[in-house]
C-alpha positions in Angstrom: -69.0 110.3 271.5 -66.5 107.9 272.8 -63.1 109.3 274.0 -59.6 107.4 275.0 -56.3 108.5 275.9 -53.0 106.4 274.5 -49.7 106.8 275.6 -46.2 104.7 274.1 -42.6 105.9 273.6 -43.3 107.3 270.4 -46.5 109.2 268.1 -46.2 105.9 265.8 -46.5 103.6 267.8 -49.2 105.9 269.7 -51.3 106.3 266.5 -50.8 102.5 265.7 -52.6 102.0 269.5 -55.5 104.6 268.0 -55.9 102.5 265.0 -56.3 99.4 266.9 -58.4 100.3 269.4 -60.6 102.9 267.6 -60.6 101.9 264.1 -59.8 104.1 260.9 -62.3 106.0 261.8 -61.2 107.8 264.9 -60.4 111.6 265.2 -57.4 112.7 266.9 -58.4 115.9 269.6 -55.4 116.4 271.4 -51.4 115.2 271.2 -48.8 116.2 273.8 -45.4 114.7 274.8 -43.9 114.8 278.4 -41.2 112.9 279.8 -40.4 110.7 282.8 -37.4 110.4 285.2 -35.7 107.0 285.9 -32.9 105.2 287.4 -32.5 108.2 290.2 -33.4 110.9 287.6 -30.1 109.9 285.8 -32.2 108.8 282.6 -34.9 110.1 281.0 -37.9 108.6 278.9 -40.2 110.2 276.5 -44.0 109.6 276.9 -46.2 110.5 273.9 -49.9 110.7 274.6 -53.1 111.1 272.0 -56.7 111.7 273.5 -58.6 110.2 270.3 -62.7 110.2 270.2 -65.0 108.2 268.0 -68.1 108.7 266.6 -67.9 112.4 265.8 -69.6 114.0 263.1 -66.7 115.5 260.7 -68.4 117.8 257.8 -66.4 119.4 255.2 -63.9 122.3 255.3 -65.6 125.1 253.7 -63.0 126.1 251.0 -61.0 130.2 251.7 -64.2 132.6 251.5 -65.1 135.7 252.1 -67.3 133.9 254.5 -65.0 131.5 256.0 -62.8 134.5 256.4 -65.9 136.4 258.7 -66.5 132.8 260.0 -62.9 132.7 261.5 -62.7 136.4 262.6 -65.9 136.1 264.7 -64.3 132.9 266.2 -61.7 134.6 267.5 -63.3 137.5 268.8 -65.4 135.6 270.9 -63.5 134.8 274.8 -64.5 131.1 274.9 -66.6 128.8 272.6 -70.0 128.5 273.6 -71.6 125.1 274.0 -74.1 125.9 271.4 -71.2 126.8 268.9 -69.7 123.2 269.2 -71.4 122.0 265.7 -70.0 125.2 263.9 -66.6 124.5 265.1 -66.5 121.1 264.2 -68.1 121.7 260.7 -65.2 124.2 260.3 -62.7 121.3 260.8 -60.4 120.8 264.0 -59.3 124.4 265.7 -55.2 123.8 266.5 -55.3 125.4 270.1 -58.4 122.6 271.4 -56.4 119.6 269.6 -52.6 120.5 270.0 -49.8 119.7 267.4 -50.9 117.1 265.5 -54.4 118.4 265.4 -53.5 121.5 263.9 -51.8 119.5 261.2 -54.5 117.7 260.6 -56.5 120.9 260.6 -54.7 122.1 257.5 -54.5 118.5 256.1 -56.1 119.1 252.3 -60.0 118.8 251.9 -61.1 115.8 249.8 -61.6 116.9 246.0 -65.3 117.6 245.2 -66.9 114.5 243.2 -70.2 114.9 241.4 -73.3 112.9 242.8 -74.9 110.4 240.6 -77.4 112.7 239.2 -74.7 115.1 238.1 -75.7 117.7 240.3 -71.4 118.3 242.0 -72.1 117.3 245.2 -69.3 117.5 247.2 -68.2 114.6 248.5 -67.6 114.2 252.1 -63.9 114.6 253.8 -63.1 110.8 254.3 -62.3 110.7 258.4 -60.4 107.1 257.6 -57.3 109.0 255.4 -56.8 111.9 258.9 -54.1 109.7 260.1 -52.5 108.7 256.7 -52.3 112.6 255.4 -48.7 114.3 254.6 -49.4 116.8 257.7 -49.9 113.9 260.2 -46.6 112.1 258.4 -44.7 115.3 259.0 -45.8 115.5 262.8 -44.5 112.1 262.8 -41.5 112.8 261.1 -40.9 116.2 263.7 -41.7 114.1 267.0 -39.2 111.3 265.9 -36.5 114.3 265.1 -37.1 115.4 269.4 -36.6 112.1 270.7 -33.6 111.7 268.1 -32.3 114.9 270.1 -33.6 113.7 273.1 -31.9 110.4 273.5 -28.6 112.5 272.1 -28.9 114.9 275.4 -29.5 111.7 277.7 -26.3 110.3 275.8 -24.0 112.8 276.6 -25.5 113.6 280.3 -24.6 109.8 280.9 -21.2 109.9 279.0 -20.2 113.2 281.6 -21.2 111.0 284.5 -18.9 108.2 283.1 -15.7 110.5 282.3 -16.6 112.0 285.5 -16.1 108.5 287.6 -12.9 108.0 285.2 -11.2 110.8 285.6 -11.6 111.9 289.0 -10.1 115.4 289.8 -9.5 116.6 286.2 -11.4 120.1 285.4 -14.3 119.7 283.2 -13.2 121.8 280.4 -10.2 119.5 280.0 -12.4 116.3 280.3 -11.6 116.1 275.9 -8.4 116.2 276.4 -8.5 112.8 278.7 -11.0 111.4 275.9 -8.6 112.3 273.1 -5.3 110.1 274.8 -7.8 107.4 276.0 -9.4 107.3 272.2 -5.5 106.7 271.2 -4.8 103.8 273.8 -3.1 105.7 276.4 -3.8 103.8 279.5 -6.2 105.5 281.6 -4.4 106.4 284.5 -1.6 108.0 282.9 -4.2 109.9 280.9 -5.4 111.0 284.0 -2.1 112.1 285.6 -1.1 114.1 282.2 -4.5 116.0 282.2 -5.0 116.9 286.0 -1.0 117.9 285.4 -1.4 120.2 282.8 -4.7 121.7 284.8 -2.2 122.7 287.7 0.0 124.4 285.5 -2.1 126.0 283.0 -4.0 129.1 284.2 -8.1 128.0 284.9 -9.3 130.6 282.6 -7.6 129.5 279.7 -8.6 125.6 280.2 -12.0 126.5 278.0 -9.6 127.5 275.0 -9.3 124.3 273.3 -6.6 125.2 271.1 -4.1 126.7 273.4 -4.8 123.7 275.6 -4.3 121.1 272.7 -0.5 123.0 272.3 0.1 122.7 275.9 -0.9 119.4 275.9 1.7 118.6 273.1 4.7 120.5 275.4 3.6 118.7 278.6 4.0 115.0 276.2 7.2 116.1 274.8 8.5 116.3 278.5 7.3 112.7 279.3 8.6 111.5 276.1 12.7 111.0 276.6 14.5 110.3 273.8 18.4 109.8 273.2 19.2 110.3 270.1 20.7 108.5 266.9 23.9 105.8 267.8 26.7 107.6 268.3 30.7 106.4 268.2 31.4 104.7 272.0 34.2 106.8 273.8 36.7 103.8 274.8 40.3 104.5 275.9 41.5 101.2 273.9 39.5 102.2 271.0 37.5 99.5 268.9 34.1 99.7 267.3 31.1 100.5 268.9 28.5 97.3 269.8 25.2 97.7 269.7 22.6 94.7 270.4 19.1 94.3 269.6 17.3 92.1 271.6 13.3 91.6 272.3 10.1 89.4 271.3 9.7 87.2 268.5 8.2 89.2 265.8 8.7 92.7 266.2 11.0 93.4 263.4 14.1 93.1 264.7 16.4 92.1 261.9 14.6 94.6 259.7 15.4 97.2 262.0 18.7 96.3 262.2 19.1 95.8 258.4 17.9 100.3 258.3 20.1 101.0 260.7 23.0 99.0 259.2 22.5 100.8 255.8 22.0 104.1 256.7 25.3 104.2 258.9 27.1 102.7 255.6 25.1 104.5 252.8 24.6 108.0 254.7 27.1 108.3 257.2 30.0 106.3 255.3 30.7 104.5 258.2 32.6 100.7 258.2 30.0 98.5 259.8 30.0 94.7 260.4 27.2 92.8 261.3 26.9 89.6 263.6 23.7 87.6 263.9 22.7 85.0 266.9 19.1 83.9 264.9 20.0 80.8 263.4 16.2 79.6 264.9 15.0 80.9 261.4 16.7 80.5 258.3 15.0 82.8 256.2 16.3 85.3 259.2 19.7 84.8 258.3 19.2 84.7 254.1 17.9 88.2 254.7 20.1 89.7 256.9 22.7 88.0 254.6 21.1 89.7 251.4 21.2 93.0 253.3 24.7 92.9 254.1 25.8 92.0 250.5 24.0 95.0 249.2 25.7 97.9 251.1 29.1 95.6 251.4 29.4 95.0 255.1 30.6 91.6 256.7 28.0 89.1 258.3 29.1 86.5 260.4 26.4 84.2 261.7 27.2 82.8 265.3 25.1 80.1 267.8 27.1 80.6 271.2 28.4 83.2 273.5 32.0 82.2 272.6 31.4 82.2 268.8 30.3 85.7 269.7 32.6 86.8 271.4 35.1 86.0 269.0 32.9 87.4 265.8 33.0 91.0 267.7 37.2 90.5 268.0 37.4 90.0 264.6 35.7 92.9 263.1 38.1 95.2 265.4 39.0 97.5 262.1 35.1 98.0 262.0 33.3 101.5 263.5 30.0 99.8 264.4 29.1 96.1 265.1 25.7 95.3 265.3 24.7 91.9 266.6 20.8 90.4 265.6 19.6 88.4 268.4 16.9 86.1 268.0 13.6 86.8 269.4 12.4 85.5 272.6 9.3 84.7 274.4 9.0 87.0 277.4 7.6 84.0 279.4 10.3 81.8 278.6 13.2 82.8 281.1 15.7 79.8 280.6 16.0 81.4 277.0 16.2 84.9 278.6 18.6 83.5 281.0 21.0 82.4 277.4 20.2 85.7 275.9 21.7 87.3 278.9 24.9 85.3 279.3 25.4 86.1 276.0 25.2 89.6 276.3 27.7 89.4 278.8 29.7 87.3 276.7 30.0 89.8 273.6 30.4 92.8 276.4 27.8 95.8 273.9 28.2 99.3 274.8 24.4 99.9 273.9 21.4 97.3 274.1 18.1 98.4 272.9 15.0 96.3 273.4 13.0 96.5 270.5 9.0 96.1 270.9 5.9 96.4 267.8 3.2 99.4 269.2 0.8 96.6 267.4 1.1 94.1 270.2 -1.5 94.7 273.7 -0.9 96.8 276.9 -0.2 93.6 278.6 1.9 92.3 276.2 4.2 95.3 276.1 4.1 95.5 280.2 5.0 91.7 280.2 8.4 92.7 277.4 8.9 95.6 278.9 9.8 94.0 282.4 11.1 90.0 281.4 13.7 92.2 278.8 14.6 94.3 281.5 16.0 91.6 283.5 18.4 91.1 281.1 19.7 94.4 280.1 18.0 97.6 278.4 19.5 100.7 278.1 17.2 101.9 275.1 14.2 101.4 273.4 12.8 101.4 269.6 9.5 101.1 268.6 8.6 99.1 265.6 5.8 99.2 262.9 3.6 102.4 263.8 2.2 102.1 260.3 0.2 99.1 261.4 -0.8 100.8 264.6 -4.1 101.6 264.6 -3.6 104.2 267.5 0.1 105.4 268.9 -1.1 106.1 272.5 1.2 103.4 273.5 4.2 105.3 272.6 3.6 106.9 276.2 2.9 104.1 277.7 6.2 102.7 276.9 8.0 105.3 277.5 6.3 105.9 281.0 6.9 101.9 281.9 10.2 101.4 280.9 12.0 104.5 282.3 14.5 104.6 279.8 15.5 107.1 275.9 13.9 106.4 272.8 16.2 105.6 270.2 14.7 104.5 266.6 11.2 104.2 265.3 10.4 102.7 262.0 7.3 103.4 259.9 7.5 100.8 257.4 9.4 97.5 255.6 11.4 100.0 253.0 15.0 99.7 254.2 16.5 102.1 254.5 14.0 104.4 254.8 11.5 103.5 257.2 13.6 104.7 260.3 13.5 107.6 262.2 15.6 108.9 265.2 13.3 109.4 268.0 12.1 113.5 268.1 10.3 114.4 271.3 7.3 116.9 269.4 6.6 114.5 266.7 6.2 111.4 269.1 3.6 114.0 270.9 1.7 114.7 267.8 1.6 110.6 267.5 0.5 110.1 270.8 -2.7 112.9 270.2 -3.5 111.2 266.7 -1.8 113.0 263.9 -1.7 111.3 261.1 2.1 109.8 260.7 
């Protein structure tokens, strides 16, 4: 008899080795499956191995009897095998404990059906050792060792994606490592993940960091104290009296005359306000025919100016108005002779609140890059546009954290006007975690 061991990463492509080697013929004896350390024992592999023999003498499974039944009993009474014995075992097909897992399927594999000889006399026809691999009991040990190294590669996985967080987060608590994932997953920067986390582990108790819940609500407070908001506009207090002027200013884009076409109508609409409106974009046409169809619609004045005297002069004019507010056109952060206008002209028309509008669609850097160009000229507060095509609203933080300065508006859609929201510090913290808006 002729035996071999074969080892690969998994029993199919083990058995495919038997196959090769050994032909259809061969008999599987024993299986087992170990695994090996790597890359400083951070990574683990799965070895499969099949000792397979060829040229063995397989004779039929006698069918459940009375005497296969006193067969099997004596077997087992016996301490060890006996040399002599070998034939009797092998003529009772493959004993489970001497060939391991998949030889104990095998073991209970079906016998062949009986087939009468030529003469007619039933012979039985002999089990065919070609179909051992290809039964359903060898398919189903496949089918179990492909289900552990499923599970296995799943444990190796997550060991690996610990190790990671680890390196990420340093000095966070493990328990609360989630908690960093779920503001990461939602495009909060990492670091200031990190700071809110290894924050909210100082404050919170240690034993109640495994309580997921309580620490997803404490979570929510500790967001709601790093999200500042300032409220809706509200009348200017000046001693000589005159409307209040409110700019919007920021990149090309983000939906400022939109914005400013929501707040417009709900000041007029909802709070029966008198509200003129000024506008500086003249760079886009279509710009001004909106803004102009807006301002027909709830009956407010539009004047439409190209220079900081022409401004200044639109804002004296509207003097019987409560609210002026002046549409500037966008600007590229990069390009600071244009900020350089945008600011003179500011000056110029002398608002008692500028808000730099920004999209939560556009990229960390490209936010960073607004946040400080825009803040050169003049913010005092900020509204976030379009976080109904933001895919995550993370970056509400971000903005927040980076700017130093109240939230004012954010809008959820085109509808005007009512797609605005005043800025509430618990529902921007459910934003930031990934509620749905």
């Amino acid at each position: 008899m002729q035996l071999q061991t074969f080892k690969a990463p998994t029993m199919v492509e083990c058995l495919t080795q038997v196959k090769t080697a050994m032909g259809t013929e061969a008999i599987i004896l024993h299986t087992r499956t170990y695994q090996t350390k790597q890359w400083l024992g951070l990574r683990r592999r799965e070895v499969v191995e099949i000792t397979a023999g060829k040229g063995m003498k397989v004779g039929n499974r006698p069918r459940p009897g009375a005497a296969a039944r006193a067969t099997a009993n004596a077997s087992a009474a016996a301490d060890r095998p006996r040399a002599a014995d070998a034939d009797s075992h092998r003529a009772a097909g493959p004993v489970p404990g001497t060939y391991g897992r998949l030889g104990a399927a095998i073991a209970r594999a079906p016998v062949a059906d009986e087939a009468p000889s030529a003469g007619g006399g039933g012979a039985k026809r002999p089990h065919d050792p070609r179909a051992l691999l290809d039964t359903p009991a060898a398919t189903s040990a496949v089918m179990l060792n492909l289900t552990n190294e499923v599970t296995t590669l799943k444990q190796m996985m997550q060991e690996l994606l610990t190790t990671t967080r680890s390196k990420r987060a340093p000095e966070v608590p493990q328990e609360l490592i989630p908690l960093f994932d779920l503001l990461v997953q939602n495009r909060v920067d990492e670091e200031t993940a990190a700071d809110v986390v290894r924050a909210l582990g100082r404050q919170v108790r240690a034993e109640h960091h495994a309580n997921a819940s309580y620490m997803r609500e404490r979570l929510a407070e500790q967001l709601e104290r790093m999200l500042p908001v300032g409220g809706p506009i509200v009348p200017a207090k000046k001693q000589a009296g005159g409307p209040t002027v409110v700019a919007l200013i920021g990149p090309t884009g983000v939906g400022k005359t939109t914005t400013i076409a929501k707040l417009a109508a709900n000041l007029k609409l909802r709070e029966r306000k008198r509200v003129g409106l000024v506008t500086l974009d003249t760079y886009r046409i279509a710009a001004v025919d909106q803004l102009k169809r807006y301002a027909e619609i709830i009956g407010s004045p539009l004047k439409v100016v190209a220079s900081a005297d022409e401004l200044r002069e639109a804002v004296r004019g509207m003097a019987d108005m409560q609210y002026v507010l002046i549409d500037t056109a966008g600007r590229s952060p990069n390009d600071r002779l244009k900020l350089s206008e945008l600011k003179a002209v500011l000056d110029a028309a002398g608002p008692d609140e500028v808000h730099l509008v920004v999209s939560t669609t556009a990229s960390d850097d490209c936010l960073q890059l607004a946040v400080n160009q825009f803040g050169d000229v003049r913010v005092d507060r900020v509204v976030l546009t379009k976080l109904d095509e933001a895919p995550h609203l993370g970056v509400l933080l971000n903005v927040a954290r980076r700017v130093n300065k109240n939230l004012s508006y954010v809008t959820t859609g085109q509808d005007v006007p009512d797609d605005i929201e005043v800025a509430q510090p618990r529902r921007l913290a459910q934003l930031v975690m990934g509620e749905a808006l």
